[in-house]
C-alpha positions as CSV (number, residue, x, y, z in Angstrom):
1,X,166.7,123.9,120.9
2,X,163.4,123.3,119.4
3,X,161.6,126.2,121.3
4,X,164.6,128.9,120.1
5,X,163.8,127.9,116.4
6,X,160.4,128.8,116.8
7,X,160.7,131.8,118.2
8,X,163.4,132.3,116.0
9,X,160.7,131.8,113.3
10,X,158.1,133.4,114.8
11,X,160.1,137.0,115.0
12,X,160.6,136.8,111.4
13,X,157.3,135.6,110.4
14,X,155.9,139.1,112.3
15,X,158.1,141.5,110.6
16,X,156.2,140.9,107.1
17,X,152.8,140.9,109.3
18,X,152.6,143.8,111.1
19,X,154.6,147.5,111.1
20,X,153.8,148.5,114.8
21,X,157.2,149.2,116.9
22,X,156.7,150.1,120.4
23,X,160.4,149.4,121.8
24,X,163.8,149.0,119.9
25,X,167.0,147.9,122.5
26,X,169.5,150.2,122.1
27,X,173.0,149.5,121.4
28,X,175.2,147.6,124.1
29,X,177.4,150.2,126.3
30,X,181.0,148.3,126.5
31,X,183.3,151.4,127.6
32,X,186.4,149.3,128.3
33,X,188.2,152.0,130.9
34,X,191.5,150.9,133.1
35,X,191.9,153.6,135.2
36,X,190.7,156.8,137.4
37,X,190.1,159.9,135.8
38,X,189.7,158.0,132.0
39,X,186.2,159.3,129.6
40,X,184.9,157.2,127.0
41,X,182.3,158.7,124.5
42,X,180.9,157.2,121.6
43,X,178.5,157.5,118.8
44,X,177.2,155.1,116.5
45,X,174.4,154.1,113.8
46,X,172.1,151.1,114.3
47,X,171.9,149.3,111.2
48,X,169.5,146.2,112.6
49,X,168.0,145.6,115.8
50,X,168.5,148.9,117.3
51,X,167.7,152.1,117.3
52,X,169.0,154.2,115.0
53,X,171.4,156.6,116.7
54,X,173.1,155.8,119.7
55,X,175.1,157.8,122.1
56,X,177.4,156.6,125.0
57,X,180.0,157.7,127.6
58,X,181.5,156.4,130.8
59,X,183.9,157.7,133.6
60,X,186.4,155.8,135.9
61,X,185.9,157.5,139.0
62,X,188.6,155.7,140.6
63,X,190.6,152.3,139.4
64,X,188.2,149.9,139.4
65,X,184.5,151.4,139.6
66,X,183.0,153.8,136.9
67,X,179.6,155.6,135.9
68,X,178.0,155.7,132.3
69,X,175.3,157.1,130.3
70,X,173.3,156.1,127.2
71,X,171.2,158.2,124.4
72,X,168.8,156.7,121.7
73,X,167.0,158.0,119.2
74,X,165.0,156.2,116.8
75,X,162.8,157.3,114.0
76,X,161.2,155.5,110.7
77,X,158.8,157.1,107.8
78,X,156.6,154.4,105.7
79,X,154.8,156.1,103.0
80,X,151.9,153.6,102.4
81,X,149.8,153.1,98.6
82,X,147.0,154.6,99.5
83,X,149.0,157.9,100.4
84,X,149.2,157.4,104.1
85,X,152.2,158.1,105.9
86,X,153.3,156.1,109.0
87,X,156.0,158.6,111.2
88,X,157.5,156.4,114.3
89,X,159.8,158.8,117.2
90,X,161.3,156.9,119.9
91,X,163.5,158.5,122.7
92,X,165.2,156.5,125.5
93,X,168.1,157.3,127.8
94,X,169.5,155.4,130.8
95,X,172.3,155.2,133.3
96,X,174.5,152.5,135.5
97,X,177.4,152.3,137.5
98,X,179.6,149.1,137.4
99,X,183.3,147.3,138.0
100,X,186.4,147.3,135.9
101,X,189.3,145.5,136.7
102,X,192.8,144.7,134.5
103,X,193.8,141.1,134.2
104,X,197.2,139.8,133.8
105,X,201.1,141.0,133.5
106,X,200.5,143.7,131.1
107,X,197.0,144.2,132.0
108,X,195.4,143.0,128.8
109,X,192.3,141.6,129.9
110,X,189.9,143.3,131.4
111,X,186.7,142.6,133.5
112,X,183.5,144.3,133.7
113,X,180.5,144.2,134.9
114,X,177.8,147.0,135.0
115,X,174.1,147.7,136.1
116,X,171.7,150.4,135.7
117,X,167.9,151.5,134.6
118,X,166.7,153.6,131.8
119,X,163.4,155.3,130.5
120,X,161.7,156.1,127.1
121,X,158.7,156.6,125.1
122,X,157.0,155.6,121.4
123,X,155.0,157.2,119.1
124,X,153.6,155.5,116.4
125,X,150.9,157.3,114.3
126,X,149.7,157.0,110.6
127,X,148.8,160.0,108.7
128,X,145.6,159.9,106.2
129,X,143.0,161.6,104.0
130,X,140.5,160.5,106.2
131,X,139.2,161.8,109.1
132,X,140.8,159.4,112.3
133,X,144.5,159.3,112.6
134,X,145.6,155.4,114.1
135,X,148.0,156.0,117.4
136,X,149.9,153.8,119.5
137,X,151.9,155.5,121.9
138,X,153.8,154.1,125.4
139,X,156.4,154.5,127.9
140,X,158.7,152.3,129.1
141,X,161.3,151.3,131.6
142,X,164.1,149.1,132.0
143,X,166.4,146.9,134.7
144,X,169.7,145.8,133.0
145,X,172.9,143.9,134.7
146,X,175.6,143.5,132.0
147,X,179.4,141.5,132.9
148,X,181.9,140.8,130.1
149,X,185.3,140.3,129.4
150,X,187.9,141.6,127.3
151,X,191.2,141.7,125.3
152,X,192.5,145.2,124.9
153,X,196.0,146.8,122.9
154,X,196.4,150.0,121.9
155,X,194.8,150.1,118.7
156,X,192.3,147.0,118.9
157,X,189.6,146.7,121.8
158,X,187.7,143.2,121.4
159,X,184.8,142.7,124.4
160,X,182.0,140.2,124.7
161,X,179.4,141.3,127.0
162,X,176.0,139.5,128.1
163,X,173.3,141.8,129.1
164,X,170.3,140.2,131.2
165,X,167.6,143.2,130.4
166,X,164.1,143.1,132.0
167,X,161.5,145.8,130.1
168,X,158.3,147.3,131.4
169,X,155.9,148.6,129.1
170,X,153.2,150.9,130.9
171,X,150.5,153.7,129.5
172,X,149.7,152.4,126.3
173,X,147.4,153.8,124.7
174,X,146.0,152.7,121.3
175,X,143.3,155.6,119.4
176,X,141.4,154.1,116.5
177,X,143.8,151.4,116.3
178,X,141.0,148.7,114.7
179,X,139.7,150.8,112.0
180,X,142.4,150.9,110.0
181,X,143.3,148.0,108.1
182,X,147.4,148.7,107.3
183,X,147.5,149.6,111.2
184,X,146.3,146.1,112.1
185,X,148.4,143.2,113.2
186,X,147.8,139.9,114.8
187,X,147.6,141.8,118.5
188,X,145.1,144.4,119.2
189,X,146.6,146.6,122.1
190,X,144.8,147.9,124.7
191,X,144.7,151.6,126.5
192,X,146.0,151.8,130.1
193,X,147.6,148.2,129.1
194,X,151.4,147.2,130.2
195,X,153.3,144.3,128.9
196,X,156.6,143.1,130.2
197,X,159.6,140.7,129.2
198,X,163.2,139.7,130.2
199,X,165.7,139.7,127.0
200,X,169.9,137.9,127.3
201,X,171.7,140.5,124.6
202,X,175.2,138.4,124.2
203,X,177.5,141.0,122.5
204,X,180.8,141.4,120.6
205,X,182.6,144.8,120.5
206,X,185.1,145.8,118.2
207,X,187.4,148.9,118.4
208,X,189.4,149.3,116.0
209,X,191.9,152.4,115.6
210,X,194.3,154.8,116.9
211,X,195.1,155.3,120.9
212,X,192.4,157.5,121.3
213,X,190.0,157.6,118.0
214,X,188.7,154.1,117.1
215,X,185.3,153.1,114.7
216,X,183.4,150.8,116.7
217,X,181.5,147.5,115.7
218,X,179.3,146.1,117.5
219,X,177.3,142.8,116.6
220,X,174.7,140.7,118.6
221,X,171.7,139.5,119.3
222,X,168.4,139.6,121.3
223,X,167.1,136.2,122.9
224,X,163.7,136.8,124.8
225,X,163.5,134.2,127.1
226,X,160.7,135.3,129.9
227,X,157.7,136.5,127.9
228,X,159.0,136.4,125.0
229,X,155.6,136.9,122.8
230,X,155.3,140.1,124.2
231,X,158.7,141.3,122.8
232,X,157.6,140.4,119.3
233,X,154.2,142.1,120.0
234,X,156.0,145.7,120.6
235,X,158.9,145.2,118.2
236,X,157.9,144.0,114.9
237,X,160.2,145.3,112.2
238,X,164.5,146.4,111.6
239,X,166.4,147.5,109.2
240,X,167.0,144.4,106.5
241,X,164.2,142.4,108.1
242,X,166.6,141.0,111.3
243,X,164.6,142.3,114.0
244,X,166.9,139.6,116.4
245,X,169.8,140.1,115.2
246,X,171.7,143.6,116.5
247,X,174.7,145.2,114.2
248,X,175.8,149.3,115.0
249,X,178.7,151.3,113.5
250,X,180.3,154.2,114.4
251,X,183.5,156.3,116.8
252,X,184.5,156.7,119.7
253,X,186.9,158.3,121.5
254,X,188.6,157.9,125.1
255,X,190.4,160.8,127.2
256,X,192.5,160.8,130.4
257,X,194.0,157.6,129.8
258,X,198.4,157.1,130.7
């Protein structure tokens, strides 16, 4: 318990010390099919902890094993005092394949239980007056297995998923990163570098709607537990200062279902 304060602590206490983002998670794919032949899509806005638009669909191609595919974008201006301009672009995309399967009479509940890998890459540069322009840059990888369990009707979708994510970090380069004094943080990367950690993402998903359109809410959040200063060295700021805390908003909409 004492260990999860701290770096409960320590996340926070690096959000006000340094600006550099290298990876953002993105937003936990739950797609909640029944059957063969059902589509799921949806699209949502990361509002802490995420990126900040995310895109999902899955397929049931048969009655208990499906495919899905995730999108994330991610992008963050900073205009600094002395007139220099921090731009951040992330892109990351990734894909899985998993298990479904109804539980109970009226097939209410529902298990899942999905795996997959993705791939992205970070920019982070600051624009100035001066001569030398500060750049971190990376690519990166991920492993993910993800079960959870659910209570479904026809207009409300409630799911809580546990994702066990392991992230490789690989070619990152850092250009002038010392000479600039807002660029600077506690870590000093290194070019040709790679840093890695394993992440549990525990999950709640809402949907909420009609039998077909539905917002989606999603809240959760991201406990490093295998390298876990690493994380905090490549992710260092969110939206309202929550950098372990996850919260997304947004539609979705299902096809082919009875």
């Amino acid at each position: 318990m004492k260990s999860n304060v701290q770096i409960l602590l320590f996340g926070f206490s690096f959000v006000f010390k340094a600006c550099v983002t290298l990876y953002k998670p993105n937003a936990i794919h739950s797609p909640l099919l029944h059957e063969q032949g059902e589509l799921t899509s949806s699209a949502s806005l990361g509002l802490s902890g995420t990126g900040l638009f995310n895109v999902q669909a899955a397929y049931a191609i048969s009655d208990h094993a499906a495919l899905m595919i995730d999108g994330m974008y991610h992008n963050r201006r900073i205009n600094s005092a002395d007139s220099s301009v921090e731009k951040l672009n992330m892109f990351f995309g990734e894909a899985g394949a998993g298990y479904f399967k109804t539980i109970g009479n009226e097939k209410k509940g529902l298990f899942q239980c999905y795996g997959g890998l993705g791939y992205g890459n970070t920019n982070d540069k600051i624009y100035n007056t001066n001569n030398y322009y500060p750049e971190v840059n990376s690519k990166y990888f991920n492993i993910f297995i993800q079960p959870g369990l659910a209570l479904t009707t026809k207009n409300l979708e409630i799911a809580f998923d546990l994702r066990g994510n392991y992230v490789q970090l690989f070619n990152i380069h850092a250009t002038l990163y010392s000479k600039f004094e807002w660029w600077n943080t506690a870590f000093h990367y290194y070019s040709d570098t790679s840093l890695n950690f394993v992440n549990l993402e525990p999950t709640v998903t809402m949907k909420l709607g009609g039998k077909k359109l539905k917002g989606i809410f999603q809240l959760g959040l991201v406990i490093p537990v295998i390298h876990s200063n690493n994380y905090f060295m490549v992710n260092t700021s969110s939206m309202f200062a929550l950098p372990l805390i996850k919260l997304t908003a947004g539609i979705t909409y299902t096809l082919g279902k009875k």
